[in-house]
N, C-alpha and C positions, 0 to 999 in steps of 0.2 A: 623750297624743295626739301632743305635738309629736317626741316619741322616739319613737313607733309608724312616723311620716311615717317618719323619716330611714333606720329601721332596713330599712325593706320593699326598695328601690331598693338599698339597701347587699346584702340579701341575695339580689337577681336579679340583679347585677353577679357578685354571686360565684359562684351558679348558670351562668352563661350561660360567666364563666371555666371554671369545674367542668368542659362539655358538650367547650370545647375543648380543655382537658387532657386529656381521656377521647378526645378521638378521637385525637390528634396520640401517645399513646399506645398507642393500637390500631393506630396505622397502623405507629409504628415497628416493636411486636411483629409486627404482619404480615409488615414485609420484613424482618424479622431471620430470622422463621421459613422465608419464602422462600429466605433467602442460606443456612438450614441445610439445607431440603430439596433444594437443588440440586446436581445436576438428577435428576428425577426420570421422566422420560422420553427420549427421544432428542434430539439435540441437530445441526442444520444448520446447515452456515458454507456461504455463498455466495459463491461466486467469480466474481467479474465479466467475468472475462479466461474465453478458450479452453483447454484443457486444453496442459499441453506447457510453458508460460508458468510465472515464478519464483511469483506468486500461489499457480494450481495447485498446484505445487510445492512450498510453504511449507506450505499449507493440509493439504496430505495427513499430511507429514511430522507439524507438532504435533496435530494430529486425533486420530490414532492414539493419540498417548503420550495424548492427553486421555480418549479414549473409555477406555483400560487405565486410567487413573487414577479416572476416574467410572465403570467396569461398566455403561457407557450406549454405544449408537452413535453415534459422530457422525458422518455423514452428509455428504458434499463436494459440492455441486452446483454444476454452472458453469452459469453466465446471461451469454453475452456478448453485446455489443453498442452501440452510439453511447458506445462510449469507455469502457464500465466502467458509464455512468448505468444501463442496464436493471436490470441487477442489485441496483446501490445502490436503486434505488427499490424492486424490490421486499422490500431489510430494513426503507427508511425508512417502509414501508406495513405492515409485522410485530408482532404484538402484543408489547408493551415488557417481557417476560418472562426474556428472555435464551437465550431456546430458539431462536433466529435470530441468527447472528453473520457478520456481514460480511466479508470478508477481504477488505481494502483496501491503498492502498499509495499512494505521495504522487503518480504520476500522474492516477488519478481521482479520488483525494478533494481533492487541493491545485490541479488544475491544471485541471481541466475548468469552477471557477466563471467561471474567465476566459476560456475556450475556446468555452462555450454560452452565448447571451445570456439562455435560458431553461432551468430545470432546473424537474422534478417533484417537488423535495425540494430543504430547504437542507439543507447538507452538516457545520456545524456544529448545529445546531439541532434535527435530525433523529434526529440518532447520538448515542450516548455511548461514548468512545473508554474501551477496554476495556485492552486490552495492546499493547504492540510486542513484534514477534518478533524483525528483523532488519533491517540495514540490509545491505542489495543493489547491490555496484556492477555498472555496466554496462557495455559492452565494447564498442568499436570494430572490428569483425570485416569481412572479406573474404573473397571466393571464392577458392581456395586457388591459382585462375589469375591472379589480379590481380596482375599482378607490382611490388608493392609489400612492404616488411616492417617498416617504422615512418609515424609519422603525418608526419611531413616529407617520405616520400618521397610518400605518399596527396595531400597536397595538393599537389605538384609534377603528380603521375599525374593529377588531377582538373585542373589548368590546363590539361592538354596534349590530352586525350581526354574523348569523353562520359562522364561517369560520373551512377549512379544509387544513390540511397542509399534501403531501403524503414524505413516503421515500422510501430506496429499503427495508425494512423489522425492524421489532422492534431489538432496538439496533441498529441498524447502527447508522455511522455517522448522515446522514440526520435524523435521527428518534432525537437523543442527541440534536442537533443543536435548532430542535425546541423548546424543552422542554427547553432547558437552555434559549431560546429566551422568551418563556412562564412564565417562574420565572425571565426573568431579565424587561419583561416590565408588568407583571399582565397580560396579556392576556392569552385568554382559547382557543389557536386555538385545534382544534380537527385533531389528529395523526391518519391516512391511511396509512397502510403499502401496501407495493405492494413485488411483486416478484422481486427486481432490479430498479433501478434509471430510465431507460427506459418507461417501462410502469408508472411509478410514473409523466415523462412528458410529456409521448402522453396524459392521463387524463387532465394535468395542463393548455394544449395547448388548449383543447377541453372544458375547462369550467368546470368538474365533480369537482377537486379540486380546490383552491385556493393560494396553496402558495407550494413552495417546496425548500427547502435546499440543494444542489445539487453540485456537483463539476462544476467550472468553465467551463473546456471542454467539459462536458454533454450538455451544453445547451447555450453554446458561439454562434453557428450559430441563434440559434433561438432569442439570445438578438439581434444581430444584425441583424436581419429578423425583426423584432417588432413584432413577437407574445408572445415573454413574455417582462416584464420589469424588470434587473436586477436592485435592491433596493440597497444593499451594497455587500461586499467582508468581508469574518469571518477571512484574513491575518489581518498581523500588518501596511501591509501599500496595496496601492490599485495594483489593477493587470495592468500592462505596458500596456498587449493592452486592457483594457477598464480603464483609469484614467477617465472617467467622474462618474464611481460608485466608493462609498466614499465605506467605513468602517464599519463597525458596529459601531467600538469605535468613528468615527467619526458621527454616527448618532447618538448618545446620550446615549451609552452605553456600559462606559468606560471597558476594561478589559475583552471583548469578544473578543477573538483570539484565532481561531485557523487554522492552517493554515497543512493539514494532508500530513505526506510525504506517498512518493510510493518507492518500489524498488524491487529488483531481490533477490529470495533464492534460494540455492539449497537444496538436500534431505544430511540427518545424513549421515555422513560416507566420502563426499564429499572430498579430500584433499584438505586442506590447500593452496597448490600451483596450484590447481586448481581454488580455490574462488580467488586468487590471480590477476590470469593470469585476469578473466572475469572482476574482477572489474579494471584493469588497461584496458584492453580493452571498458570498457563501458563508461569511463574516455576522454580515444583515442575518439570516434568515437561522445562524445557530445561535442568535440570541432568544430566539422561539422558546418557549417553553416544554410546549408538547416536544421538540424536539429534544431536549436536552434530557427530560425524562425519557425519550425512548433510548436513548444514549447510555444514560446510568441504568436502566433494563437490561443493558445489556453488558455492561461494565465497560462503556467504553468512556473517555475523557477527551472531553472536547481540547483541540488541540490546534492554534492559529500562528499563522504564519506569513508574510509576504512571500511575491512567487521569487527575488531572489532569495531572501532565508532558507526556501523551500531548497533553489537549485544548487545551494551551497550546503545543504544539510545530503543530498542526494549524494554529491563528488563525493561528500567525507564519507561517509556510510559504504559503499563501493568500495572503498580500500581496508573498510574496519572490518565488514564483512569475509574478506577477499583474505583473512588472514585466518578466520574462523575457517573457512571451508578448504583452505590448505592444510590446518592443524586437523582434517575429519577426514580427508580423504575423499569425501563424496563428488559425485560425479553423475552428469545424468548422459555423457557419452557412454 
């Protein structure tokens, strides 16, 4: 009787262990067979920015080698609007399969938590950071009339005359760029925000503005066109395909770098051996030739990463940012 007692409780202990083995089991066999069958449909990256823009850009270029590598479409749709957020909410609201991928980049994913006092999604929390593609520097450019040709002379040019400098909206990158270019040489150029990077350089090309901060592939045909003049590069060292445009650090203003990465999320819930699979495949496919030339076309640098590297490079950047845009003031409330 007394060993009947002990044994019963001993053997629905083990039972009820047994129920959770058997799922936590089934679950992993589930997403392993997920991470094998994928993708098995068409596959969308959303781009949050306006077409024309280095996102865009980015997005198209690895798309492609990904759709030829999975026999699947994938599919580019831009959703732009209040900073990149439109977009981002609608992957952070996408069923967590991996058939939805974000194509983000450290202006709206690192910089807009400090920018809006309210978001429709958290920005870590939401996503699961997938791959990086590249880091992208950005480029200090003028109207080809501005008669300036380095950034010592731009800040002399900006004390003496109005000048006006556009971005894709308050708080973005471009917006940041200026203002820290404004506190690091005394000039007072005056901030235009526009709807997106695009419209910010059809004005610059036209004359209405005067200067614009800008990613490199936004506005790479048109340096080489000569209707704008790229002035420096805000990397650490210059861009492969334009070495004749110096630095910022090297125009007289040590300690300006910044050089902003881009990359792929997908939505909360996503498994594990799914982000897996995408980033060893986005990994495969920028080994491409064709691709890595259209890359340095554009001065971008190819830039790899695992998806935690990625979600630990995300936290920090969100706090390092979150310090720039208190020392600017900017605000897109």
């Amino acid at each position: 009787m007394h060993q009947s007692q002990i044994s019963k409780p001993v053997s629905l202990a083990q039972g009820i262990l047994s129920i959770f083995l058997s799922i936590y089991l089934m679950g992993a066999a589930q997403a392993q067979t997920t991470a094998l069958n994928f993708p098995n449909k068409p596959v969308r990256i959303i781009v949050p920015q306006t077409p024309g823009g280095a996102s865009d850009a980015l997005a198209r270029i690895v798309g492609q080698k990904l759709s030829e590598k999975w026999g699947q479409p994938v599919v580019i749709e831009n959703r732009p609007g209040a900073g990149g957020n439109i977009g981002m909410d609608a992957v952070a609201k996408a069923p967590g399969d991996g058939y939805t991928l974000l194509m983000s980049y450290v202006g709206s994913h690192a910089i807009n938590p400090s920018i809006y006092s309210k978001l429709p999604f958290d920005p870590e929390a939401d996503f699961v950071a997938v791959a990086t593609l590249a880091n992208v520097p950005f480029v200090a450019a003028v109207n080809s009339a501005v008669p300036v040709n380095n950034m010592k002379s731009l800040a002399a040019y900006a004390a003496q005359k109005p000048v006006a400098f556009g971005s894709a909206g308050n708080g973005s990158v471009n917006h940041l760029l200026g203002e820290m270019f404004n506190t690091a040489s005394g000039a007072k150029m005056q901030h235009v925000p526009y709807k997106g990077a695009a419209p910010a350089l059809t004005d610059l090309i036209s004359g209405q503005i005067q200067v614009v901060f800008t990613s490199l592939p936004s506005v790479a045909q048109h340096i080489r066109g000569g209707t704008v003049k790229g002035l420096s590069v805000t990397g650490s060292k210059r861009a492969a395909a334009f070495k004749d445009i110096p630095t910022v650090a090297e125009s007289g203003f040590p300690g300006f770098v910044i050089n902003p990465w881009f990359g792929l999320f997908a939505s909360k819930g996503t498994p594990a051996a799914v982000a897996k699979q995408i980033n060893g495949d986005v990994k495969k496919v920028m080994e491409d030739k064709d691709l890595l030339d259209k890359f340095a076309a554009l001065g971008a640098e190819p830039f790899e990463s695992t998806p935690q590297e990625f979600q630990a490079m995300l936290h920090a950047d969100i706090k390092t940012w979150a310090a720039v845009v208190k020392s600017s003031g900017a605000t897109a409330d």
